[in-house]
FIROGU-935385 format. One record per residue: residue in one letter; x, y negated, z negated of N, C-alpha, C, O in turn. Coordinates in steps of 0.02 Angstrom, whole numbers, plus 50000, padded with zeros to 5 digits. Layout:
AXYZXYZXYZXYZ
...
This chain:
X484615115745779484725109245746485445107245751485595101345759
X485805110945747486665111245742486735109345804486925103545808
X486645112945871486745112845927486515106245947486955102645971
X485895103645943485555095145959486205090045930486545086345965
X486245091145866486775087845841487325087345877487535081645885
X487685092445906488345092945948488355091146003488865089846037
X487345090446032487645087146101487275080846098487235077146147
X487005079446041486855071046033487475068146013487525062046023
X488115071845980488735071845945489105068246025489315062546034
X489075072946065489515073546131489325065846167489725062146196
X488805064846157488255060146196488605053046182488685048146220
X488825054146107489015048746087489565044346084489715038446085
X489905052346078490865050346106490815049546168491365047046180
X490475049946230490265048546295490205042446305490555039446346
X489765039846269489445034346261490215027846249490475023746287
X490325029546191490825027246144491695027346215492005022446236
X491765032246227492135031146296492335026646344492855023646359
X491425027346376491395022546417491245015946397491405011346435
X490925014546336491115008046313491695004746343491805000946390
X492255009646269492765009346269493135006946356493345001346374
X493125011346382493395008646462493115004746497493415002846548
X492375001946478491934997346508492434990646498492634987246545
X492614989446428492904983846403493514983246437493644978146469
X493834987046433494574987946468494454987146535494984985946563
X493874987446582493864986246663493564979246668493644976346722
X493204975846614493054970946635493614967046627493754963946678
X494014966246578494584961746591495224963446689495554959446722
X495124970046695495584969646751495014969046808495224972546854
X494484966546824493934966346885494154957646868494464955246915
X494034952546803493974947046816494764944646845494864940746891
X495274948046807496044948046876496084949646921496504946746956
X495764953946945495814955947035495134951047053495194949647113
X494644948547033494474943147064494804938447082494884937047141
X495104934547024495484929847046496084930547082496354925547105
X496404937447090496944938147142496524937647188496834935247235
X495824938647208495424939347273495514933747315495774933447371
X495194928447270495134921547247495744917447294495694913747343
X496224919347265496984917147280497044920247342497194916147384
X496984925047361497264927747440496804924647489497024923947547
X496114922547473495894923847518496124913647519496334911547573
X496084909747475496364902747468497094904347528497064901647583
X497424906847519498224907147555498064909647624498334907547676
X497664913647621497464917547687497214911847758497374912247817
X496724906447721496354900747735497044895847765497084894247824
X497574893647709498034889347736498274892847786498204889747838
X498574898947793498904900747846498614900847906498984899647954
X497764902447921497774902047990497714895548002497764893648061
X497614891747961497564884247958498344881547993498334877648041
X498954883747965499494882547978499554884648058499714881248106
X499334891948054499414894748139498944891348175499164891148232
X498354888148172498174883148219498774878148239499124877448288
X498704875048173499264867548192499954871148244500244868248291
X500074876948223500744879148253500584878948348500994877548392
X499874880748356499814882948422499784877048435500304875148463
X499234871248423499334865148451500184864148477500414865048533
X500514862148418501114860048429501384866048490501454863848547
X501504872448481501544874048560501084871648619501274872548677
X500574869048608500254867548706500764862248669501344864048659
X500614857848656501004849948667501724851848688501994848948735
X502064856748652502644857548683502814858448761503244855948797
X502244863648772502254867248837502124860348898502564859148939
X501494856348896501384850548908501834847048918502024846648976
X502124844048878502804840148885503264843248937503494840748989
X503344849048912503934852148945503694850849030503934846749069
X503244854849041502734854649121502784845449140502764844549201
X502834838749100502664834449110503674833849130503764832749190
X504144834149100504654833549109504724838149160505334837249161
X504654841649195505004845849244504544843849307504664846849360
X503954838349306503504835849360504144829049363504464828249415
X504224826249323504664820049312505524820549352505804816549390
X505734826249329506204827849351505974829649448506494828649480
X505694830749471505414833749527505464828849564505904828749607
X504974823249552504974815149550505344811849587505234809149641
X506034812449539506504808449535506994811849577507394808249608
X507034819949585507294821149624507064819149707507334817849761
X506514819749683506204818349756506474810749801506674809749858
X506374807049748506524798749759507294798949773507484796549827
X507634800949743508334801049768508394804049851508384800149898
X508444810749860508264811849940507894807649966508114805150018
X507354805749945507144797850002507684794050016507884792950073
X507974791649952508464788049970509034786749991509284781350008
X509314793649987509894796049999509704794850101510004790950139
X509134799850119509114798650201508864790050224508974787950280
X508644787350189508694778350219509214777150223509354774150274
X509754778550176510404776950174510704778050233511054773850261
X510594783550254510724787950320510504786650364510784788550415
X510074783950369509824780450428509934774850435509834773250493
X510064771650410510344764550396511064765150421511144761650471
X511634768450401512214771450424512254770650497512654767250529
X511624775250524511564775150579511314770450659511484770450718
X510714766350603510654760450653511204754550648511194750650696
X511724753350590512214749150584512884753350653513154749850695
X512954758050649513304763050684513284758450763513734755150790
X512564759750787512304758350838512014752450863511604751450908
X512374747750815512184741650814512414737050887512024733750922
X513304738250901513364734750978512884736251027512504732451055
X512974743951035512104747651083511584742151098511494738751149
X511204742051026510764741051023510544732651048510044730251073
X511284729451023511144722651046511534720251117511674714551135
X511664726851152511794723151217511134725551266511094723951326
X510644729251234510134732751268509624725151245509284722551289
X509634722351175509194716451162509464710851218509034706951240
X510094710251240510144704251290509914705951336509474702251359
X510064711551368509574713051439508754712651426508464709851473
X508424714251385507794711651385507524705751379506994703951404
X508004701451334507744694651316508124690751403507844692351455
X508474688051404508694687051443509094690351490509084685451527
X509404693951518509424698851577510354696751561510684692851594
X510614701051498511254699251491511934702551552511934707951582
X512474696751556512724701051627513104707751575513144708651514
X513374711951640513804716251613514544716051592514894712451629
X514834718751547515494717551528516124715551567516404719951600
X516384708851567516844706251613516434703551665516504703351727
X515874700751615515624698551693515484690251683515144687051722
X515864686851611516274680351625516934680451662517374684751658
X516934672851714517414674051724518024674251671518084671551616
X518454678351709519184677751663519654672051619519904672751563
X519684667851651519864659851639519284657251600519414654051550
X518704658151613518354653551569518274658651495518144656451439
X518394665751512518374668851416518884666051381518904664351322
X519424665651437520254663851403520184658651356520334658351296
X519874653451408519504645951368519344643851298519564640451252
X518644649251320518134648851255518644652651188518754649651135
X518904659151201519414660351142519834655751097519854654851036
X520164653251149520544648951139520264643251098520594641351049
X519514639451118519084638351076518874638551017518784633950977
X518784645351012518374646950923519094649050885519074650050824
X519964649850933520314648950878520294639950856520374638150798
X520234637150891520404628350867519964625950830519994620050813
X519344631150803518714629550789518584633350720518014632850697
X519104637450680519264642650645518484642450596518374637250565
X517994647950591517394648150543516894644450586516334645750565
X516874640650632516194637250653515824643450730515284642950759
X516244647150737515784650450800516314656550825516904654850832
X516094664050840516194667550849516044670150908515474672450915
X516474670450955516424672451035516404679351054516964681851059
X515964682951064515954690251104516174690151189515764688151231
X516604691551201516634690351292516354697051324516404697251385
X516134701151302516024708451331515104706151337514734709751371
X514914701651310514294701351298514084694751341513584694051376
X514724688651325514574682851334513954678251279513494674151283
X514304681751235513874677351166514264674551123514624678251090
X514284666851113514434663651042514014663051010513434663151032
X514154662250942513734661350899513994657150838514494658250804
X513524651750832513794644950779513484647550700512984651250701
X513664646450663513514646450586513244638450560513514633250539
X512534640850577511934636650566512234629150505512234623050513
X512444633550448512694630050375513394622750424513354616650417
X513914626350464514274621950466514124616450527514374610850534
X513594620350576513394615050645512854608550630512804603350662
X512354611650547511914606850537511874603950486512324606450453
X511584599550452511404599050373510844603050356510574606150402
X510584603650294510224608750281509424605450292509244599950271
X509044609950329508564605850354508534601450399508014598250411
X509334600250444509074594450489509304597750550509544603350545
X509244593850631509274597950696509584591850704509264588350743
X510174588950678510784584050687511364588750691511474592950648
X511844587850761512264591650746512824586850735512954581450762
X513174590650681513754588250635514324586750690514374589350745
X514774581550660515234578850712515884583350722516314582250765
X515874589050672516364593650703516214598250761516554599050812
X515544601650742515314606650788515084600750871515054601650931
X515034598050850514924593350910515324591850962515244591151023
X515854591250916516604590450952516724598450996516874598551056
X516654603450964516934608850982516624608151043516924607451097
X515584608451027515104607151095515294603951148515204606451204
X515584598251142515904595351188516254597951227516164599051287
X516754599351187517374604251241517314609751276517714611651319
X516534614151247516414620651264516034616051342516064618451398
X515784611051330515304610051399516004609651458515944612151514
X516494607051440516874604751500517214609551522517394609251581
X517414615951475517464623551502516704624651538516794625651598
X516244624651526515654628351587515544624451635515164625851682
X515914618451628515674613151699516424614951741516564611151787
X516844619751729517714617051780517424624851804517084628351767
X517624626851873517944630751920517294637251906516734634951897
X517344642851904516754651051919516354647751876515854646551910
X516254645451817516054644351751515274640551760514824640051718
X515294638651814514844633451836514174636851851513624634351839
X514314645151888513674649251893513624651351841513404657051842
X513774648351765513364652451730512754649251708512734643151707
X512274652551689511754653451671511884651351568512094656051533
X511804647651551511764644151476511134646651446510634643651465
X511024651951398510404654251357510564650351274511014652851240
X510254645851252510394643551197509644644051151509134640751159
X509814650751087509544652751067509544652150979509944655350944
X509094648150956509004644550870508824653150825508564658250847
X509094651550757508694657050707508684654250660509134650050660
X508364654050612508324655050533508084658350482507504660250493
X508334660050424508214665050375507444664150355507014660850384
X507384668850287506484665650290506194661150232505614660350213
X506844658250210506604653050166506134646350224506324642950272
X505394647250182505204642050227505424633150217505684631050165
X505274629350268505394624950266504814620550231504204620450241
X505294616250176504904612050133504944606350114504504602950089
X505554604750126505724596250139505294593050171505114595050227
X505044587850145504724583150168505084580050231504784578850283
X505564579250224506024574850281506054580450346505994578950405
X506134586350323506274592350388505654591350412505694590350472
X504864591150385504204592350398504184587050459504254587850520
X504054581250419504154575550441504664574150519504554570050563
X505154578450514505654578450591505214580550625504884577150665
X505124588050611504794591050639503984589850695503884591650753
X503574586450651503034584850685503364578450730503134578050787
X503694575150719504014570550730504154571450814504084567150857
X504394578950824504614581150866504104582850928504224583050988
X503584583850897503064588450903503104597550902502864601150946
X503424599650851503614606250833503154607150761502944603350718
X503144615450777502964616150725503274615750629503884616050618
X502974615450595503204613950516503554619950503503234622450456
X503984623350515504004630650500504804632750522505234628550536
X504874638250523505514640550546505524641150598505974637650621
X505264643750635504994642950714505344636450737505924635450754
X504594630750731504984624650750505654620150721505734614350742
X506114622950674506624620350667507084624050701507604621250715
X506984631450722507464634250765507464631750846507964630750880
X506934631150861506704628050931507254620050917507694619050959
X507194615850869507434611850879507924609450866508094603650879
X508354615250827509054615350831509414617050916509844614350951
X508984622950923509164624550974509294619351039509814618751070
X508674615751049509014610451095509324602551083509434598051124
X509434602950993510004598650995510634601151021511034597151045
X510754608151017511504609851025511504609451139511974607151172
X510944611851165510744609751225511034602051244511474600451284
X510684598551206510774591751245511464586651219511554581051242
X511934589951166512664590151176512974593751250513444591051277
X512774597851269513164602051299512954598451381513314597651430
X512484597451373512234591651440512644584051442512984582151490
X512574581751402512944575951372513544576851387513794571751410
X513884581151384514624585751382514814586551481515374585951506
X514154588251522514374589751576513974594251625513934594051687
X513604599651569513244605651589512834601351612512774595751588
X512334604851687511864603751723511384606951674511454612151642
X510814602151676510174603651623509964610751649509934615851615
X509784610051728509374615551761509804623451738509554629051734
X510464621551726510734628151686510694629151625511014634051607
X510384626151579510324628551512509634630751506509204627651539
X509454635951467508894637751434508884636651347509444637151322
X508424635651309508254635351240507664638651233507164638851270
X507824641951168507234649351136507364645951080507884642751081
X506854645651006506794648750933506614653350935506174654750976
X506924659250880506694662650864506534663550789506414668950763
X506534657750758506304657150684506804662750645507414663550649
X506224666750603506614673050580506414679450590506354683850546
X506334679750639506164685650668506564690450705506404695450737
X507134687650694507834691550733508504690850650509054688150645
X508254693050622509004694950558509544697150579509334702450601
X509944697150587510644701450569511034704750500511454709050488
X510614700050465510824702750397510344701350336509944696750348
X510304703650283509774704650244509734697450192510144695050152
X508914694850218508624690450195508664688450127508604682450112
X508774693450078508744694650011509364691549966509314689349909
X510004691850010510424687949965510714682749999510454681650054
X511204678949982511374670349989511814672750058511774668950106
X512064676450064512534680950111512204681650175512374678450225
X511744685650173511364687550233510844682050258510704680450316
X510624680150206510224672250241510794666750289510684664450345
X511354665850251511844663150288512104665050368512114661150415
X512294671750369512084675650431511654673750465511854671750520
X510824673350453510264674550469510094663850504509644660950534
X510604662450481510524653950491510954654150547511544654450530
X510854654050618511434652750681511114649350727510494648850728
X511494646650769511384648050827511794648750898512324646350917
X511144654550938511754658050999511724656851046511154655151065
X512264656751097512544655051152512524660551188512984664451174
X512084662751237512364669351288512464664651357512084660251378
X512944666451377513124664451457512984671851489512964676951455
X512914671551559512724675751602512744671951693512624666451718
X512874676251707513044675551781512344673251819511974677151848
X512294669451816511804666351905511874670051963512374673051982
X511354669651990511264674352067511884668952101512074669652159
């Protein structure tokens, strides 16, 4: 009976114990829940954060790969341009070459010194009395008039200065060797087309075409039939347009169109 007692006794402080510590664990289980709670909440933002982080690296990486294609680019475009430049250098270089090889094709230009002597002396002497209206090559046997001061703009009237000069140039090719030459009188213009009513109007007038074409054609043999008028035998002159299809200088600014407005004179030796 004693003994039942002592271990129903034991049973009870057992009992009474774990109560006791039951109470005391439930309060620290409902705190380490909610620390659970909380880590696993923080745990959530952070890979949340390390997503956003990786994005923002590809975009970085991206960009970066997009700037170093850009840079590539541009390097690239520069060496393009750097060798046009260079080649450009080079056909300006070779520019006399090139245009004493264009007289022998177009017209069969003579060779150097192959005006006579007296009549280059002439014509020099010429385009000094003539200062800005025409520029004499004797190695070539090419003058060349500046379209702006021989015409009005749009018309195939030649002006009473350049006319005058025309004049005097005919009575140099009509005196003494001067006489076998061969007269190539050759029109250009830039590529502003023609739009004047009054130029149009010349033009058909003429029976030429509306265009640059036919105003070069018909500059060209106004400056012809001065130079006949003047003395030159017709059967020695020739007339070409070549509209704008022969530049010398670039179409694009007020400069090079001016250039691009002439017209040329090659003399050449007759059989």
């Amino acid at each position: 009976m004693r003994r039942f007692s002592a271990v129903v006794g034991l049973t009870l402080a057992g009992m009474l114990v774990m109560a006791s510590l039951g109470s005391v664990g439930c309060v620290g289980q409902n705190q380490y829940d909610a620390l659970m709670m909380k880590n696993r909440s923080q745990g959530q933002i952070i890979q949340e954060r390390e997503a956003e982080i990786a994005k923002l690296n590809e975009r970085v990486n991206a960009l970066t790969a997009r700037g170093t294609d850009a840079q590539k680019m541009l390097d690239d475009k520069i060496r393009e341009l750097e060798d046009v430049k260079a080649e450009r250098e080079k056909i300006h270089k070779a520019f006399e070459d090139l245009r004493a090889a264009y007289l022998k094709l177009v017209q069969g230009a003579p060779a150097a010194g192959g005006i006579p002597a007296e009549t280059a002396l002439a014509i020099e002497k010429l385009a000094k009395d003539y200062p800005g209206l025409f520029t004499f090559d004797r190695a070539t046997g090419q003058l060349r008039f500046n379209s702006d001061i021989t015409f009005d703009s749009g018309s195939n009237v030649v002006k009473d200065n350049a006319k005058a000069a025309l004049t005097k140039l005919a009575e140099i090719l009509s005196a003494g060797d001067a006489v076998k030459l061969i007269v190539t009188v050759v029109g250009h213009t830039d590529t502003d087309p023609v739009k004047k009513a009054a130029t149009v109007a010349l033009l058909k007038g003429l029976g030429k075409s509306a265009n640059n074409m036919g105003l070069s054609e018909a500059r060209a043999e106004s400056v012809a039939s001065v130079l006949t008028a003047g003395g030159v035998t017709a059967t020695r002159i020739v007339t070409q347009g070549k509209g704008e299809s022969d530049p010398i200088g670039p179409n694009n600014t007020a400069a090079g169109k001016a250039q691009n407005r002439r017209v040329e004179i090659y003399l050449t030796m007759g059989s």
